[in-house]
Phi, psi and omega in degrees: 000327188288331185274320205292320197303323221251342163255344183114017191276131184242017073036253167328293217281318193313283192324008190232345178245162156300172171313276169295091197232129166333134188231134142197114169246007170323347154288325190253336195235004185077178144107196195235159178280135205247145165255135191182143207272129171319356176302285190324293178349277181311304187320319219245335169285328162296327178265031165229301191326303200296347204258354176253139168007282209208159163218160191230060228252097200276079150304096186210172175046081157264156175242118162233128153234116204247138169220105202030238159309359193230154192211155189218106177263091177246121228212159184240157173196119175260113187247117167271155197190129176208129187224104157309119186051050164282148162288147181095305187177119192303325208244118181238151184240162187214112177253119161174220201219116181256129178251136186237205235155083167256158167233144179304081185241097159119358180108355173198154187273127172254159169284125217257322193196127156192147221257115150238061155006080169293142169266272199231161169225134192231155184081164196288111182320345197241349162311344181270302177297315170330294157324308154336277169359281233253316185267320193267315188278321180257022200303181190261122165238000000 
């Protein structure tokens, strides 16, 4: 899902959740955590993701524990997001921690939920409205 999110297939990405999935990004965005069919999801990861240059997304030292159907996956994740000669600084990056939540439906585990826990963030803070931008006049394809 991480490779497919860092080339656009949004395709590839769709095909890895349930219909329906826990969001909670409320470390990063405020707000509150959402239940919301993976369609939206991809709608709202397409107006922004396409807007940047390039994105990198760093995955690593998993944790799995699997239980009959549901399996609880946790990961450290360093995320890069780079838009060339943005003012201040090209690059903002996102450090912290993901929990995803699978479940067994059809004979394969889709993503059920998932959590992103920010430690810190570095670099320009304002690349994501750029992006916003950037992605409906200029995407990335």
């Amino acid at each position: 899902m991480i490779h497919a999110i860092d080339q656009l297939d949004w395709p590839a990405v769709r095909y890895e959740f349930a219909d329906t999935v826990d969001i909670d990004y409320t470390s990063l965005t405020g707000g509150e955590p959402e239940t919301i069919p993976a369609d939206k999801l991809m709608e709202r990861w397409q107006g922004l993701l396409p807007g940047f240059q390039a994105t990198q997304h760093l995955l690593g030292s998993f944790q799995v524990e699997v239980e009959d159907k549901a399996a609880a996956i946790e990961t450290h994740v360093r995320a890069y997001h780079y838009i060339d000669d943005a003012p201040d600084s090209d690059v903002w990056m996102v450090a912290g921690h993901y929990q995803f939540q699978m479940a067994l439906q059809g004979g394969r585990w889709v993503i059920a939920a998932i959590k992103l826990v920010v430690f810190y963030q570095e670099g320009n803070f304002e690349l994501p409205t750029l992006a916003q931008t950037r992605a409906i006049e200029t995407p990335r394809q």
